[in-house]
Backbone as a printed PyTorch tensor [residue, N CA C, xyz], in Angstrom:
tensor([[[-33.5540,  52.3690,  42.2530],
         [-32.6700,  52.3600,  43.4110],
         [-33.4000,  51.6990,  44.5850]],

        [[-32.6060,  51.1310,  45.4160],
         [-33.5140,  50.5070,  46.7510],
         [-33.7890,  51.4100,  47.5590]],

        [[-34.6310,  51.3710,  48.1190],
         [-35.5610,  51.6490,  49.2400],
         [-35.2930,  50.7230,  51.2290]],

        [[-35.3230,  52.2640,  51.9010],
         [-34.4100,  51.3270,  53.1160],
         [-35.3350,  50.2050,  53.3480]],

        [[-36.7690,  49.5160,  53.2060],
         [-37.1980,  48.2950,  53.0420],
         [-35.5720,  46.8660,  52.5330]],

        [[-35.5460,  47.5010,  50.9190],
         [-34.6670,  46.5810,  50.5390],
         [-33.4690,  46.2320,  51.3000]],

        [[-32.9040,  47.7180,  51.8680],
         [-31.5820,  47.2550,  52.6950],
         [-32.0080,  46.5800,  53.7120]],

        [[-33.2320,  46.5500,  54.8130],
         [-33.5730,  45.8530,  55.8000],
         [-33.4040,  44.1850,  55.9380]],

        [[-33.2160,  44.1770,  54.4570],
         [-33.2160,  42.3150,  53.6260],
         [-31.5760,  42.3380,  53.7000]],

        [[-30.6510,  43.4760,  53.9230],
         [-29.2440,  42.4290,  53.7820],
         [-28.6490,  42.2570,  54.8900]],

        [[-27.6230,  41.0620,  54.8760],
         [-26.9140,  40.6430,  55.4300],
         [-25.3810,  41.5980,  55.3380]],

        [[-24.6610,  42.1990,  56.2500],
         [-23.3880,  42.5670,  56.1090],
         [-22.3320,  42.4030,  56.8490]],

        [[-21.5490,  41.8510,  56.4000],
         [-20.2650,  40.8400,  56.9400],
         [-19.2580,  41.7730,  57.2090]],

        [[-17.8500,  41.0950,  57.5690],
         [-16.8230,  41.9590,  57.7890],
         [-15.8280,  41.5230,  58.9300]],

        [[-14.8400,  42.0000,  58.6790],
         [-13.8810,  41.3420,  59.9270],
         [-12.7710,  42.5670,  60.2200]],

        [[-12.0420,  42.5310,  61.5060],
         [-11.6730,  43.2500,  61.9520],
         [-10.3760,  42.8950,  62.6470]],

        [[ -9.3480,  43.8500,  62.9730],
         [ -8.2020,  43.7520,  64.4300],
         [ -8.2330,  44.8910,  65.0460]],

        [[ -8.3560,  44.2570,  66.2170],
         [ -8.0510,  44.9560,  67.3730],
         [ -7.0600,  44.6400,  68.2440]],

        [[ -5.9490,  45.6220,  68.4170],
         [ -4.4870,  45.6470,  69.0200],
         [ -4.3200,  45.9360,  70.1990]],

        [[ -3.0700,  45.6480,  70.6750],
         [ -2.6080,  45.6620,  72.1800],
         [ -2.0620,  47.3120,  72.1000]],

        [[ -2.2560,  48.0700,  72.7000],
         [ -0.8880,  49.6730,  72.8840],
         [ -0.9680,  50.1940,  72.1910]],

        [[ -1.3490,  50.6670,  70.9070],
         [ -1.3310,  51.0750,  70.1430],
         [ -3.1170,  51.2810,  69.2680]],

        [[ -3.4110,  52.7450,  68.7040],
         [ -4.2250,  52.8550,  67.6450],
         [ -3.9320,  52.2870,  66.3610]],

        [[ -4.6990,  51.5220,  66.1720],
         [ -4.6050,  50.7220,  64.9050],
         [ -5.2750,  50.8310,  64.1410]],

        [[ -6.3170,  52.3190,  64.1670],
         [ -7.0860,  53.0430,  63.0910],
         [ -5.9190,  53.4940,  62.1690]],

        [[ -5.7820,  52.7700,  60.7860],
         [ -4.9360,  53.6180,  60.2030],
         [ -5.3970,  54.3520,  59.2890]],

        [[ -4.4180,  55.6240,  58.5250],
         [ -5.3310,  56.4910,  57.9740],
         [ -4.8750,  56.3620,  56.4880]],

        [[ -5.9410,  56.3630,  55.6550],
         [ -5.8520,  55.8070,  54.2250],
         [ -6.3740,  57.5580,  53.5510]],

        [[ -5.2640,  57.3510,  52.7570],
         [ -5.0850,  58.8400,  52.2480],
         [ -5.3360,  58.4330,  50.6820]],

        [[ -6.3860,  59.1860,  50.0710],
         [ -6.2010,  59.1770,  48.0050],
         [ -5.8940,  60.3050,  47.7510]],

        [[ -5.3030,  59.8690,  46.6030],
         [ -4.0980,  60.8480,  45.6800],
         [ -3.9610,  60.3250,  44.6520]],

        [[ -3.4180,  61.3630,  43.6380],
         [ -2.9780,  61.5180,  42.4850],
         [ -1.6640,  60.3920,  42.4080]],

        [[ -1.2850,  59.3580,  41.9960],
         [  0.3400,  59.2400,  41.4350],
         [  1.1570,  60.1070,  41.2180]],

        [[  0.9830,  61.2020,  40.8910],
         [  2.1200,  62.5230,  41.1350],
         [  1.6400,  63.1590,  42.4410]],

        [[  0.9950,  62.8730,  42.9460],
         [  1.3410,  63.4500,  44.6710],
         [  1.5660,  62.3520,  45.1130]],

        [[  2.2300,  61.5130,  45.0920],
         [  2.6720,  60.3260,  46.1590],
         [  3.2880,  60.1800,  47.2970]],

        [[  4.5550,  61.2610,  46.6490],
         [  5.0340,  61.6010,  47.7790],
         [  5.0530,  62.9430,  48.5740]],

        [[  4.4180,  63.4680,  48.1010],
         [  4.4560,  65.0400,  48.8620],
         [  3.5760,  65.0590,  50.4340]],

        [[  4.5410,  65.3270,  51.0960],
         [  4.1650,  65.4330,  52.4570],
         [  3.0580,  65.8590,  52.8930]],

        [[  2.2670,  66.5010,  52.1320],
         [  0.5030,  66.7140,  52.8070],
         [ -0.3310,  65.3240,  52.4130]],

        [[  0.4470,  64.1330,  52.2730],
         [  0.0300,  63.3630,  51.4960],
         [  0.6710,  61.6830,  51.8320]],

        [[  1.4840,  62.4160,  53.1140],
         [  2.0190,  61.0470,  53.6580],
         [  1.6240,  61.3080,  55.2520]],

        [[  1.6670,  60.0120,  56.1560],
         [  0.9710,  60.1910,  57.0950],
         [  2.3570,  59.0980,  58.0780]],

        [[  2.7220,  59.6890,  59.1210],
         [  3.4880,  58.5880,  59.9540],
         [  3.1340,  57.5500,  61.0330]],

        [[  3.0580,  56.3250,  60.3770],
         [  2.1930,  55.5490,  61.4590],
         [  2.9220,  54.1930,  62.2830]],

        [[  2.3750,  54.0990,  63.3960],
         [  2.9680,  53.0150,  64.0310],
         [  3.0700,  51.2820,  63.3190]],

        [[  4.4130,  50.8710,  62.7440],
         [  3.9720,  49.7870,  61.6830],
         [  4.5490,  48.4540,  62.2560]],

        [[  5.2580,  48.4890,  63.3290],
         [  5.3570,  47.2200,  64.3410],
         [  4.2310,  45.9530,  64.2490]],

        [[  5.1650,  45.0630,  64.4340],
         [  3.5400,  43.9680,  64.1120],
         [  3.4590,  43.9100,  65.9270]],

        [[  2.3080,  43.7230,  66.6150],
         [  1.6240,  44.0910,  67.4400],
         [  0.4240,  43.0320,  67.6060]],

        [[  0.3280,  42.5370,  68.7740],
         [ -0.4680,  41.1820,  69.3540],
         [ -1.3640,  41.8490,  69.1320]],

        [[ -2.7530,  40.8020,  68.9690],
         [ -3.7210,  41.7390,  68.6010],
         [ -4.8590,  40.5360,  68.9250]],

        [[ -6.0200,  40.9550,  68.5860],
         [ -7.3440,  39.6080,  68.3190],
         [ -8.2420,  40.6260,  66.6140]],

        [[ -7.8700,  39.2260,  65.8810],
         [ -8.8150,  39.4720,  64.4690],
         [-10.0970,  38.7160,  64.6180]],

        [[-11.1580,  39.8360,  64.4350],
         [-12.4480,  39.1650,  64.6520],
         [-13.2450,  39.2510,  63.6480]],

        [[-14.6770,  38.4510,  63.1130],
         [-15.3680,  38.8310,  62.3270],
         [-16.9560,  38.8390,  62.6330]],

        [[-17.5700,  39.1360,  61.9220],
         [-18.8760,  39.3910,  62.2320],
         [-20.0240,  39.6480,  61.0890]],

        [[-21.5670,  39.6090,  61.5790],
         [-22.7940,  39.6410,  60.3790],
         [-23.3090,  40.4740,  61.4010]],

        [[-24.3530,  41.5190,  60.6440],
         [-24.9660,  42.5220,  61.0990],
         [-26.0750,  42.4660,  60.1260]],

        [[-27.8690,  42.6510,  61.0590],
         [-28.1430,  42.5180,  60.0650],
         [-29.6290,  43.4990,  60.8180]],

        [[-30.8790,  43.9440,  59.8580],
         [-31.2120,  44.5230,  60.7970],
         [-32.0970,  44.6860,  61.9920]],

        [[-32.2720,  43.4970,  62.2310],
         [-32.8200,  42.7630,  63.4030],
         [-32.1410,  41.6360,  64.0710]],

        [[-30.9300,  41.4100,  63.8540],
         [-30.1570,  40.7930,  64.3650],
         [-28.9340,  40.6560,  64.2450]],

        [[-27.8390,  40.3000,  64.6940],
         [-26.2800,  40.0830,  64.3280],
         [-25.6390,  38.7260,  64.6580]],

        [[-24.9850,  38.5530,  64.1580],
         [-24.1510,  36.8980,  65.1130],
         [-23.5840,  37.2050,  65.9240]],

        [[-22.9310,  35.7700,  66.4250],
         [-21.7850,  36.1770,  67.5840],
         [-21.0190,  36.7340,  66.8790]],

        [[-20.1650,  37.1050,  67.5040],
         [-18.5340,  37.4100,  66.9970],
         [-17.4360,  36.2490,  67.1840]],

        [[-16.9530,  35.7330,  65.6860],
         [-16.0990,  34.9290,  65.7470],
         [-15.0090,  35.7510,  65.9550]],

        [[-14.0870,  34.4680,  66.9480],
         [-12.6210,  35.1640,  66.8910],
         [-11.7450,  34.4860,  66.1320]],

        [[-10.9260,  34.6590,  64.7640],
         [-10.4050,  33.8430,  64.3630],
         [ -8.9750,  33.8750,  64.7680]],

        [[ -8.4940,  32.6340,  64.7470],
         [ -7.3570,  32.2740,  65.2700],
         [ -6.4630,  31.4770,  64.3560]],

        [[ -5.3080,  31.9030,  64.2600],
         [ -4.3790,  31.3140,  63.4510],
         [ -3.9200,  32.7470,  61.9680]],

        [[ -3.3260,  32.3460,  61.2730],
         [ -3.3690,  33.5020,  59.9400],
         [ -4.4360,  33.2270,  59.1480]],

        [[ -4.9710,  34.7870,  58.7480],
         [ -5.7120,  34.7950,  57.9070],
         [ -5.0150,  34.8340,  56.5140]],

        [[ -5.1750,  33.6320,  55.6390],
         [ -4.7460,  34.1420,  54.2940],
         [ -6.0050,  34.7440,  53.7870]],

        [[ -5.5780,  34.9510,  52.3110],
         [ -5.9540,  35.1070,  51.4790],
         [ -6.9900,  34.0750,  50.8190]],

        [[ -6.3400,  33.0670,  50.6190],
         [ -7.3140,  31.9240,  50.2970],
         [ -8.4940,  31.9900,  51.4210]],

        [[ -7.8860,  31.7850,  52.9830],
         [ -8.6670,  31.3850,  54.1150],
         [-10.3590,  32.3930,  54.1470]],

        [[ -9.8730,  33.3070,  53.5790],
         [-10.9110,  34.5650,  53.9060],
         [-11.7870,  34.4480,  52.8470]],

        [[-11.0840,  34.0340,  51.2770],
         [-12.2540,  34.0010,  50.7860],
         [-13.1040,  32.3730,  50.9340]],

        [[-12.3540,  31.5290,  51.4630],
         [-13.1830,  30.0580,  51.4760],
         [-13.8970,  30.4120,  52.8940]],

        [[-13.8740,  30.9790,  53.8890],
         [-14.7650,  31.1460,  55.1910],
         [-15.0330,  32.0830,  55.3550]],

        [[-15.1030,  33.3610,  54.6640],
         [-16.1290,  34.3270,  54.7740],
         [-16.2940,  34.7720,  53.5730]],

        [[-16.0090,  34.9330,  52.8190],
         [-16.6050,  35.4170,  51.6030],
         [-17.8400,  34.6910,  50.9680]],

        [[-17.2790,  33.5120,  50.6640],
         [-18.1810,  32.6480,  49.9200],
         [-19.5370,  32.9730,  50.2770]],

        [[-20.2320,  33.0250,  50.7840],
         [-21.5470,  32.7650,  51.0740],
         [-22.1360,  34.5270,  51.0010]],

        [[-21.0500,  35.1980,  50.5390],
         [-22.0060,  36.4940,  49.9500],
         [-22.1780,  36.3540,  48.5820]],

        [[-23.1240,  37.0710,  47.9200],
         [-24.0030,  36.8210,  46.7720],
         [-23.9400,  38.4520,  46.0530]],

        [[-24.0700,  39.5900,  46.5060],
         [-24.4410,  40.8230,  46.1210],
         [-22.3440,  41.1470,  46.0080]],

        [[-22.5720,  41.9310,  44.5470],
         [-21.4640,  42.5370,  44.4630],
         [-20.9970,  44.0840,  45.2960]],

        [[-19.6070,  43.9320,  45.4540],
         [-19.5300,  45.6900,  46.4600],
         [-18.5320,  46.0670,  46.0260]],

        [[-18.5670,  47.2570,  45.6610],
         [-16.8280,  47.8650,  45.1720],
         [-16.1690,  47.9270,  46.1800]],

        [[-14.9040,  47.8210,  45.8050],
         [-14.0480,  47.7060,  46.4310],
         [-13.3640,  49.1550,  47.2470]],

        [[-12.8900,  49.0190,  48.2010],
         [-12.0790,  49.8600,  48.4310],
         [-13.0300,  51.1940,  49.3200]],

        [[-14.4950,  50.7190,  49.5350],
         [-15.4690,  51.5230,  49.7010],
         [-15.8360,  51.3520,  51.2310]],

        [[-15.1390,  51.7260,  52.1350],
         [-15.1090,  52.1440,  53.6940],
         [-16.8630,  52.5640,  53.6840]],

        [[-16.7690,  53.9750,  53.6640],
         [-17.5710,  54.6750,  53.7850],
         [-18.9780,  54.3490,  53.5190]],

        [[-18.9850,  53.3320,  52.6670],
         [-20.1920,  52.8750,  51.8340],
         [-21.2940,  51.7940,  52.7640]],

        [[-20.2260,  51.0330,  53.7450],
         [-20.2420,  49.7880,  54.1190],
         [-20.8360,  50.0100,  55.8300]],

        [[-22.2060,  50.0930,  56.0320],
         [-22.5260,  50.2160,  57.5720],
         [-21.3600,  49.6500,  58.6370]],

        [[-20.9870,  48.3070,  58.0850],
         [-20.4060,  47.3800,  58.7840],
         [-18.8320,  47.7490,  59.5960]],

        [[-17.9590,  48.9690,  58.7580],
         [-16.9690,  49.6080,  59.2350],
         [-17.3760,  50.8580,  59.9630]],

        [[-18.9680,  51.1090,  60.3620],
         [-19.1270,  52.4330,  61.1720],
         [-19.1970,  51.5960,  62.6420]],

        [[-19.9790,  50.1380,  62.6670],
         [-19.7420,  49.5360,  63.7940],
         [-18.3790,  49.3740,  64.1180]],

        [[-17.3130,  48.6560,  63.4160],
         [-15.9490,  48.3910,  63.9300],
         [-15.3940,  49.9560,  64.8570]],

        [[-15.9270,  51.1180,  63.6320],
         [-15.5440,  52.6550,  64.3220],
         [-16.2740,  52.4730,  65.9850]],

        [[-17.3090,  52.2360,  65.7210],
         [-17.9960,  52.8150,  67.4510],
         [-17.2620,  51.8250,  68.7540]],

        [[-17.2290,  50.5850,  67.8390],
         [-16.1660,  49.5600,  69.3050],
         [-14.9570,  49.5980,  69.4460]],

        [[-14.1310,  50.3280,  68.4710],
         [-12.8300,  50.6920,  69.0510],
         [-12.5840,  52.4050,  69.4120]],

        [[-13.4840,  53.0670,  69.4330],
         [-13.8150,  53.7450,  70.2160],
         [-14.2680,  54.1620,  71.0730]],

        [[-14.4500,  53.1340,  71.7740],
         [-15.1720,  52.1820,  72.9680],
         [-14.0000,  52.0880,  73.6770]],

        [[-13.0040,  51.3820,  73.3860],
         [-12.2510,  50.2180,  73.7780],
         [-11.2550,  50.3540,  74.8430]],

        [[-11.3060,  49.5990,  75.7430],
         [-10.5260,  50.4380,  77.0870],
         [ -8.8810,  49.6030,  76.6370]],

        [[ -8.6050,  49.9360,  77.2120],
         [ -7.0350,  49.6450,  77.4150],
         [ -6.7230,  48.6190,  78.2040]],

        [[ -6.1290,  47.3880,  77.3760],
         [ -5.9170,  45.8770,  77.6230],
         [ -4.4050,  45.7970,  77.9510]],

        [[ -4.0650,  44.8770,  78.3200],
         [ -2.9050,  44.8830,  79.1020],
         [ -2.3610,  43.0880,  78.4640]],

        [[ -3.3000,  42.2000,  77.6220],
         [ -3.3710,  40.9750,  77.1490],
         [ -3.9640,  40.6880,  76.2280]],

        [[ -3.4750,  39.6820,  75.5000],
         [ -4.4950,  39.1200,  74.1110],
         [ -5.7010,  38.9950,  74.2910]],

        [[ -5.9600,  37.6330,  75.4290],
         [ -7.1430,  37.2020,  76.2420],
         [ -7.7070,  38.9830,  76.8390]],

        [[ -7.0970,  39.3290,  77.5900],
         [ -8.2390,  40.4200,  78.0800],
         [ -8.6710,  41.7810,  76.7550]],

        [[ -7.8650,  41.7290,  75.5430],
         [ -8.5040,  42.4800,  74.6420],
         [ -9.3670,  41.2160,  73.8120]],

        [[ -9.2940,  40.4840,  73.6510],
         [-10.3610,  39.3820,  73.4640],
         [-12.2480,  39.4030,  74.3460]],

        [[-12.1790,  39.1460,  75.4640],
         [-13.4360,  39.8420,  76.3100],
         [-13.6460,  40.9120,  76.5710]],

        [[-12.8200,  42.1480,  76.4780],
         [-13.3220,  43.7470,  76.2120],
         [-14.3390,  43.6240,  74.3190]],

        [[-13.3850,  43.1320,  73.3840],
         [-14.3120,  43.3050,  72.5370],
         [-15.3730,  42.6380,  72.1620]],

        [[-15.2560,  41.1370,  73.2490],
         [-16.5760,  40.8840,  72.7950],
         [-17.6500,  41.1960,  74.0140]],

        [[-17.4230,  41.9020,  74.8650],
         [-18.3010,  42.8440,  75.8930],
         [-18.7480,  43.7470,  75.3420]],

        [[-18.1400,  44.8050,  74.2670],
         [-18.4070,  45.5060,  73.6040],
         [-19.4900,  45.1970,  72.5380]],

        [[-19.2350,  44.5900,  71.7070],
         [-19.5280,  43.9780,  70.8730],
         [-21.2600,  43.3560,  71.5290]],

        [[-21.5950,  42.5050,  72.3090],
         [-22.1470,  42.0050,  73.1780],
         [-23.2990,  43.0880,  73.1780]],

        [[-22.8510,  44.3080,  74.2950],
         [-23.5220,  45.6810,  74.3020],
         [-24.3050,  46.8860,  73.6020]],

        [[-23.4530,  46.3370,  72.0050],
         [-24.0070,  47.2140,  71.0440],
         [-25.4430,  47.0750,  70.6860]],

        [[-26.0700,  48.5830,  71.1890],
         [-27.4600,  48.7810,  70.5890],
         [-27.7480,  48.0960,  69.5130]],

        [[-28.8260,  47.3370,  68.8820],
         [-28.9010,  46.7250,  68.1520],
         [-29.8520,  48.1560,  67.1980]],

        [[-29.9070,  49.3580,  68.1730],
         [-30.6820,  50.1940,  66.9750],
         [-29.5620,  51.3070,  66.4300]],

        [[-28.2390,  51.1580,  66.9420],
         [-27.2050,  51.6840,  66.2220],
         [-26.7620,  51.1850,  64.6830]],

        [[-27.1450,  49.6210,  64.6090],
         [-27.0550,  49.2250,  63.4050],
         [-28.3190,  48.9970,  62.3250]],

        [[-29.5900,  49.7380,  63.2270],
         [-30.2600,  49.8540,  62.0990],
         [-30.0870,  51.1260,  61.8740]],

        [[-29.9680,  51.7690,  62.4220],
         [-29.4770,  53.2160,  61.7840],
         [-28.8350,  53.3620,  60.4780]],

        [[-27.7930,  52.9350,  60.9810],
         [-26.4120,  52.4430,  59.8190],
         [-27.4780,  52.4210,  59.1270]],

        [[-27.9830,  50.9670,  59.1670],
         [-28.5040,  50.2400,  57.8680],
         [-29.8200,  50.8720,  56.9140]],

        [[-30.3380,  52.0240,  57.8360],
         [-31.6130,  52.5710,  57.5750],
         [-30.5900,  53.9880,  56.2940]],

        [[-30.0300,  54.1670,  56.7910],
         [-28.9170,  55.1590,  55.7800],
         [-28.5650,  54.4870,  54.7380]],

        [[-28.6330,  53.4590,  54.8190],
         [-28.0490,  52.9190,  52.9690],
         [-28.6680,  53.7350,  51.8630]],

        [[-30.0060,  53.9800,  51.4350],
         [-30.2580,  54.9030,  50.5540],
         [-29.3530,  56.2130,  50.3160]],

        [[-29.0340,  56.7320,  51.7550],
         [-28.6800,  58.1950,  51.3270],
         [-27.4950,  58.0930,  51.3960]],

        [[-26.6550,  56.7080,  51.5550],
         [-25.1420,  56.2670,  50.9790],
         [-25.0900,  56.1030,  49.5200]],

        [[-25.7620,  55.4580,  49.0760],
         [-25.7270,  54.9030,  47.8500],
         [-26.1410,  56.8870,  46.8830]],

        [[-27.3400,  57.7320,  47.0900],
         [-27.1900,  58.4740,  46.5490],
         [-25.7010,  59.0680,  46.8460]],

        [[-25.6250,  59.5280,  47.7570],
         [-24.1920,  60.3630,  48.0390],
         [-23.1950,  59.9250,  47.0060]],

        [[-23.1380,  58.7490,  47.0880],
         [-21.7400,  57.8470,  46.1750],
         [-21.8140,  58.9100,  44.8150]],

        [[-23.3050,  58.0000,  44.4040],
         [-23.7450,  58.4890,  43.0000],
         [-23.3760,  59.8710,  43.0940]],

        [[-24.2460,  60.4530,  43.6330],
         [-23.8320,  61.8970,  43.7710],
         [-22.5400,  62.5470,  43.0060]],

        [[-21.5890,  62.0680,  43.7990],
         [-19.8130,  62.1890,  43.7930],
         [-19.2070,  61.2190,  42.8790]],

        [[-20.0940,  60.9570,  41.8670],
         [-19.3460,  60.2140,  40.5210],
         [-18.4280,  59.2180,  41.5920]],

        [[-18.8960,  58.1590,  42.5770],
         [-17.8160,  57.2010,  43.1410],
         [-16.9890,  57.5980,  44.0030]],

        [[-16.8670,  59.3920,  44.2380],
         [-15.9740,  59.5120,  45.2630],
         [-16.2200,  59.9960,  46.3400]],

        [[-15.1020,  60.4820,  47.2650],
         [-15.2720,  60.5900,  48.7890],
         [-16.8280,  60.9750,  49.1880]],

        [[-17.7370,  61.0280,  50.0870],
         [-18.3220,  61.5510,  51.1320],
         [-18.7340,  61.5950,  51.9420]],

        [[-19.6270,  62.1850,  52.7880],
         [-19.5680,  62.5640,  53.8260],
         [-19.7800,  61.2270,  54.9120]],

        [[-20.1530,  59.8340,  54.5650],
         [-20.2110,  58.5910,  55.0820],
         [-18.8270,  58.2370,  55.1450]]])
């Protein structure tokens, strides 16, 4: 297993939206296929499409990039020909918790003051962004060991990350 040395060597990517009026943390619930629909098990959320700025970013643990803002739609194709490509290490999927890179997105939109414009939620997050301790993300990144046990731990599922 690696050693937080090894994690100190990666690179971790990731992209993000951040919205106008609205929390746009949404909440991702697992379940059974026979609880699908049972109401401890559905969640009511704001689903309006909503102006926003999609951004992306590298974190790494002595340094980060800027923050691109991308502009225009992101496909599918688009995301994997300009950000994907150039990662190398495989990651399961579907693994929030696993990924330092979504505890940063958590701390800057919990940050995030209340924009009134595209452009002015555009320079709140990259003020934010800008600001972030650079020893908040070695933290993160210094925890990868006791992510990766935890996972293991839980045969792949939920914890406490």
């Amino acid at each position: 297993m690696w050693n937080v040395t090894d994690w100190q060597n990666v690179v971790f990517s990731d992209e993000s939206r951040f919205v106008l009026g609205t929390n746009d943390n949404r909440v991702r619930v697992w379940r059974c296929p026979v609880e699908r629909y049972n109401s401890p098990h559905t969640v009511l959320r704001h689903t309006a499409r909503t102006a926003g700025v999609r951004v992306w970013r590298v974190i790494a643990y002595d340094s980060r990039s800027t923050l691109i803002v991308m502009r225009g739609t992101l496909t599918g194709q688009r995301y994997v020909d300009d950000i994907l490509r150039p990662h190398t290490l495989p990651w399961p999927a579907l693994s929030p918790d696993f990924s330092p890179v979504e505890h940063v997105w958590d701390q800057l939109k919990r940050q995030m003051p209340s924009c009134h414009s595209v452009h002015d939620l555009e320079l709140a997050v990259q003020d934010l962004w800008a600001h972030l301790p650079q020893d908040n993300i070695r933290c993160l990144i210094n925890s990868m060991p006791d992510r990766v046990a935890a996972c293991i731990a839980a045969g792949g599922g939920p914890t406490r990350y």
